[in-house]
RODO-2510 file (C-alpha; in nm, 4 decimals, decimal comma):
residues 205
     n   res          X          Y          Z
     1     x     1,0193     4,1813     1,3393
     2     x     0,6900     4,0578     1,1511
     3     x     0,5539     3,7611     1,1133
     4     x     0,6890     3,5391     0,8311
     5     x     0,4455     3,5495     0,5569
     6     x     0,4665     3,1342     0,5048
     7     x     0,4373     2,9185     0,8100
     8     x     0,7955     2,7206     0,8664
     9     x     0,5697     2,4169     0,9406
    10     x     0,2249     2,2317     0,8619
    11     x     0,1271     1,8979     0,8449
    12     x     0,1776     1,9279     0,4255
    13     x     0,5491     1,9845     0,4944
    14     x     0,5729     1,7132     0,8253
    15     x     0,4543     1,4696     0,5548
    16     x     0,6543     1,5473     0,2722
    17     x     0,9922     1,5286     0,4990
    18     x     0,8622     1,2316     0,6857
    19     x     0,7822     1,0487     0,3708
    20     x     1,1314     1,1675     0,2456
    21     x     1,2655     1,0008     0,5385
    22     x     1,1314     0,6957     0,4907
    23     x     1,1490     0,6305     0,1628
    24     x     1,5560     0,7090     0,1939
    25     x     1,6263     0,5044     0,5601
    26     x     1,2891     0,3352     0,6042
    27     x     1,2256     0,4683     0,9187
    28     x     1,1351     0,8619     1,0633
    29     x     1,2255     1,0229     1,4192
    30     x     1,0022     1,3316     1,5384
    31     x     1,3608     1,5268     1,6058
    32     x     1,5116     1,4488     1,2586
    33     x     1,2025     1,6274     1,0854
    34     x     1,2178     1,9057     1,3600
    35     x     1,5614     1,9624     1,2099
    36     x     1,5184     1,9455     0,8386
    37     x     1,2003     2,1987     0,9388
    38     x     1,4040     2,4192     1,1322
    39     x     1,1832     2,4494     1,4246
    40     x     1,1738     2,2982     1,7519
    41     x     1,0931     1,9376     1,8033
    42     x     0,7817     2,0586     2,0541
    43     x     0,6778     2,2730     1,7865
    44     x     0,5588     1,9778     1,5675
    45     x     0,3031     1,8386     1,8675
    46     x     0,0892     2,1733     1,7578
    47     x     0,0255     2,0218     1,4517
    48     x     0,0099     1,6504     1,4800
    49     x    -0,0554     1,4240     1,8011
    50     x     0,3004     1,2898     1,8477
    51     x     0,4597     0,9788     1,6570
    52     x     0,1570     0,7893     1,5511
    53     x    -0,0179     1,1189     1,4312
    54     x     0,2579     1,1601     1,1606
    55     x     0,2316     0,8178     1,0438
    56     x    -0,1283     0,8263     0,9742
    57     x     0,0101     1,1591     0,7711
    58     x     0,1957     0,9370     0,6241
    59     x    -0,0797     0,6852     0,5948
    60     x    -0,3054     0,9546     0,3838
    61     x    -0,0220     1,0849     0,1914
    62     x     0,0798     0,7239     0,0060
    63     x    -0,3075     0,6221     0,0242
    64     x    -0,3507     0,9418    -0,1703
    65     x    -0,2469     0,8326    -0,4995
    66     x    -0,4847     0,4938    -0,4931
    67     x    -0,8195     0,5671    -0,7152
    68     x    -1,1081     0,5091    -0,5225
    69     x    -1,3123     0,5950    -0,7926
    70     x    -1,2217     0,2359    -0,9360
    71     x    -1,4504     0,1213    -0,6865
    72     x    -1,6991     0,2769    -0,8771
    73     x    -1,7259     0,0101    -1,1342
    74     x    -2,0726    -0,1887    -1,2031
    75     x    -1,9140    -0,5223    -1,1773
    76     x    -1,7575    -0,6000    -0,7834
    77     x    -1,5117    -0,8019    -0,9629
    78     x    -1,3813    -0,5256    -1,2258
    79     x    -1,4045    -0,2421    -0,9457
    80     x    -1,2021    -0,4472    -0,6913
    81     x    -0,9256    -0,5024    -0,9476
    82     x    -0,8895    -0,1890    -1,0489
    83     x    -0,8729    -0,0965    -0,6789
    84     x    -0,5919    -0,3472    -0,6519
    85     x    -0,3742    -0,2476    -0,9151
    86     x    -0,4236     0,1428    -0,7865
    87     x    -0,3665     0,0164    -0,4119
    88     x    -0,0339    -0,1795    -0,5754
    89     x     0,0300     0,1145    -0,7491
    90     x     0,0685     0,3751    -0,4794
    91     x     0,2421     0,1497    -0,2348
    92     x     0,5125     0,0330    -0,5073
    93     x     0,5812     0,4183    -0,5213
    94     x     0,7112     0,3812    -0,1112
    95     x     0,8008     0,0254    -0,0419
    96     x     0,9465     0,1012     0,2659
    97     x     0,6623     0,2900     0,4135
    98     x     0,4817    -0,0675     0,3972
    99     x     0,6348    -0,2034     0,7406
   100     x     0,5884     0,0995     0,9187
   101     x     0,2445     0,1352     0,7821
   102     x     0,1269    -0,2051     0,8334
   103     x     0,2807    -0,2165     1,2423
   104     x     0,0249     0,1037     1,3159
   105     x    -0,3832     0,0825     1,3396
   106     x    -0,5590     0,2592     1,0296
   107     x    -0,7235     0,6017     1,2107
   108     x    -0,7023     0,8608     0,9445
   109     x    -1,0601     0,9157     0,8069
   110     x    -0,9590     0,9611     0,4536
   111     x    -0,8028     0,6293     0,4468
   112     x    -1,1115     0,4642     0,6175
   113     x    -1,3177     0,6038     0,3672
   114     x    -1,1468     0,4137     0,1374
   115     x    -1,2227     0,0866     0,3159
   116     x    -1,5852     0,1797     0,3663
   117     x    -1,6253     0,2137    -0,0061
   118     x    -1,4657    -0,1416    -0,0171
   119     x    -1,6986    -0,2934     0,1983
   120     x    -2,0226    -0,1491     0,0372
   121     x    -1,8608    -0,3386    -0,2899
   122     x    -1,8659    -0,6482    -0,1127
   123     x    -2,1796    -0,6042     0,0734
   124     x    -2,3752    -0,5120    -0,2581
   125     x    -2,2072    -0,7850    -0,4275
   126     x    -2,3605    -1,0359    -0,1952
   127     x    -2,1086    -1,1263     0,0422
   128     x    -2,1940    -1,2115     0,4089
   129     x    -2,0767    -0,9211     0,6017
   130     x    -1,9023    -1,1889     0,8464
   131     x    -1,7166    -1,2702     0,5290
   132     x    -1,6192    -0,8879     0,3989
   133     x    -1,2992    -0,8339     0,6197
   134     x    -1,1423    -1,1434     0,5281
   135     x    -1,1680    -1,0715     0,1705
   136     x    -0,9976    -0,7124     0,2254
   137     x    -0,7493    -0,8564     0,4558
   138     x    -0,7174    -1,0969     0,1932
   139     x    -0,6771    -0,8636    -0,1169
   140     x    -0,4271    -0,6910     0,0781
   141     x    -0,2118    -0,9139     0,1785
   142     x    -0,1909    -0,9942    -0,2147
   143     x    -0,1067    -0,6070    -0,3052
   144     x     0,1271    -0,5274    -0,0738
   145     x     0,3388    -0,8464    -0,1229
   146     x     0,3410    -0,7885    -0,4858
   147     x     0,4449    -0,3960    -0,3809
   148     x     0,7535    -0,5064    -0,1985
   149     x     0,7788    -0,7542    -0,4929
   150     x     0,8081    -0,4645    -0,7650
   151     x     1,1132    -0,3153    -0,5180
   152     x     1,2980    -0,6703    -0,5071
   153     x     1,5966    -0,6929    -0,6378
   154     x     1,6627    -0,7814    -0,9942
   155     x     1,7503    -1,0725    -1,0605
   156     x     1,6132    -1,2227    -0,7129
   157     x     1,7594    -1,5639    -0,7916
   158     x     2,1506    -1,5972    -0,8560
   159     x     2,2769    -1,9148    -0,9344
   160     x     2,6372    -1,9493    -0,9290
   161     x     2,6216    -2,3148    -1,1009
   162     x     2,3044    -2,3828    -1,3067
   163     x     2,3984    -2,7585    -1,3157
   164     x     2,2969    -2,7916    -0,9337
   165     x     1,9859    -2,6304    -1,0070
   166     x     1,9324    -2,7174    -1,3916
   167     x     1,5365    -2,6663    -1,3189
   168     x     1,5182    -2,3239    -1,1641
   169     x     1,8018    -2,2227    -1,4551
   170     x     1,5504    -2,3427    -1,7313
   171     x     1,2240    -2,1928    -1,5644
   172     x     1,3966    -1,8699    -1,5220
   173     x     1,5829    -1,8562    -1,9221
   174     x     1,2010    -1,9184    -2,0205
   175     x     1,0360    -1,6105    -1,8033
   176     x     1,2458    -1,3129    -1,8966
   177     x     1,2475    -1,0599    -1,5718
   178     x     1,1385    -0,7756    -1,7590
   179     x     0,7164    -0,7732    -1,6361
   180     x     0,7321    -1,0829    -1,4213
   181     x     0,6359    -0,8917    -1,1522
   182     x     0,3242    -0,7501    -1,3256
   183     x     0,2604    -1,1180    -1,5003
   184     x     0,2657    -1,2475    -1,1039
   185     x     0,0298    -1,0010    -1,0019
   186     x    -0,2163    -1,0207    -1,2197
   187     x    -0,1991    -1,4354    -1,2192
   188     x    -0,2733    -1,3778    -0,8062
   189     x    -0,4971    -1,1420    -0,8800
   190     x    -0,7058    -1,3416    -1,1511
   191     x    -0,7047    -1,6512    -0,8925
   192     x    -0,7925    -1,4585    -0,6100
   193     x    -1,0993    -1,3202    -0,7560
   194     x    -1,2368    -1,6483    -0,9090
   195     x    -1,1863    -1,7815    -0,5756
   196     x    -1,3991    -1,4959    -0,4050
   197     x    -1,7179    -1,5140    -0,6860
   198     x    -1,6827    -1,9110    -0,5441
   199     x    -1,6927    -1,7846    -0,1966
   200     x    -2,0143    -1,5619    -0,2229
   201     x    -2,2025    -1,8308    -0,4725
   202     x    -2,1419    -2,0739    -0,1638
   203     x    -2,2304    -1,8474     0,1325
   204     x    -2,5116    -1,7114    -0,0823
   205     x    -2,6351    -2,0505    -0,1824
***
C-alpha cells in the first residue's frame, strides 16, 4: 500500500481538535484527540512533548488572533490599549481555554514574543524595569476578567423581588445589558492607564 498523500496528524490538526475540545467541555485528554485523529495515542508524542506541549499549541493558536502590531503605536498609552482590546478580543473567542491557559507556564516562543514587544513599550515609555511585570500582570488580569465577562451569562443578576433590592433594580433598568460589557472594559481600561502614566511620572520623578 502507499503512503497516504496527507499526513493523518500534525500539530495544525492536534490544535484545531484540542481547541475544539476545549472550547465544547473546557478541558482536553491526549487519548480523546488520538481518537478524533484516528491514530494512536503514542503517535501524538512524535509531534508534541506530551500534555503541556499541546497546551502551549493551544497557547499560540488563541494568542494568534491578538495584533501585536498594535504595539506598534507612537504613544505607550494608545499601543497598550489597542493591545488590550486585541488580547480581550482573542481570548473572548475561547473563554474556557482561559483556566487551562492561565494554570500552565508561558513557553511557546511566539507567545513570548508577544510579551517582549510589551516590555520594550514599557521600557521606552520610561518605566522602571522593576516596575514592567507588574504592569503586564496587571493589564492582564484586567483582559482576561473582562474575557470571561463577555461569556457571562445574560442577565448576570436575577432578582426575583425588586422591592428587596429596589437599588440594584434601578441601577440595572438605567444600564441596558446590551454593551455593558464593552462600557466596563473600556471604563477599567481608561482607569488603569491613567493610573500607570501616574506610576512612571512618580518612579521617573
Amino acid at each position: 500500500m502507499g503512503r497516504p498523500r496527507t499526513a493523518l496528524i500534525d500539530r495544525e490538526r492536534i490544535a484545531t481538535i484540542a481547541l475544539e475540545l476545549v472550547d465544547g467541555e473546557g478541558e482536553f485528554s491526549v487519548v480523546e484527540i488520538a481518537r478524533r485523529l484516528g491514530v494512536r495515542t503514542a503517535s501524538l508524542y512524535h509531534h508534541v512533548d506530551g500534555r503541556d506541549g499541546i497546551v502551549e499549541l493551544l497557547r499560540e493558536r488563541v494568542c494568534a488572533d491578538i495584533d501585536a502590531t498594535a504595539l506598534g503605536a507612537a504613544d505607550w498609552q494608545e499601543a497598550l490599549a489597542g493591545w488590550a482590546r486585541s488580547y480581550r478580543a482573542a481570548f473572548a473567542a475561547h473563554p474556557r481555554a482561559i483556566p487551562l491557559l492561565m494554570a500552565s507556564p508561558v513557553r511557546a516562543p511566539r507567545v513570548l514574543s508577544q510579551y517582549e514587544r510589551a516590555v520594550g513599550v514599557l521600557l521606552a515609555a520610561g518605566f522602571p524595569q522593576g516596575e514592567v511585570m507588574k504592569v503586564i500582570i496587571a493589564l492582564e488580569n484586567l483582559i482576561l476578567g473582562s474575557a470571561l465577562d463577555l461569556a457571562a451569562p445574560q442577565p448576570m443578576w436575577v432578582l426575583a423581588d425588586e422591592s428587596k433590592t429596589p437599588k440594584l433594580a434601578g441601577a440595572l433598568a438605567a444600564s441596558p445589558a446590551a454593551g455593558r460589557a464593552d462600557a466596563a472594559f473600556e471604563l477599567a481600561l481608561g482607569g488603569c492607564l491613567v493610573r500607570l502614566a501616574a506610576l512612571r511620572d512618580t518612579a521617573g520623578a
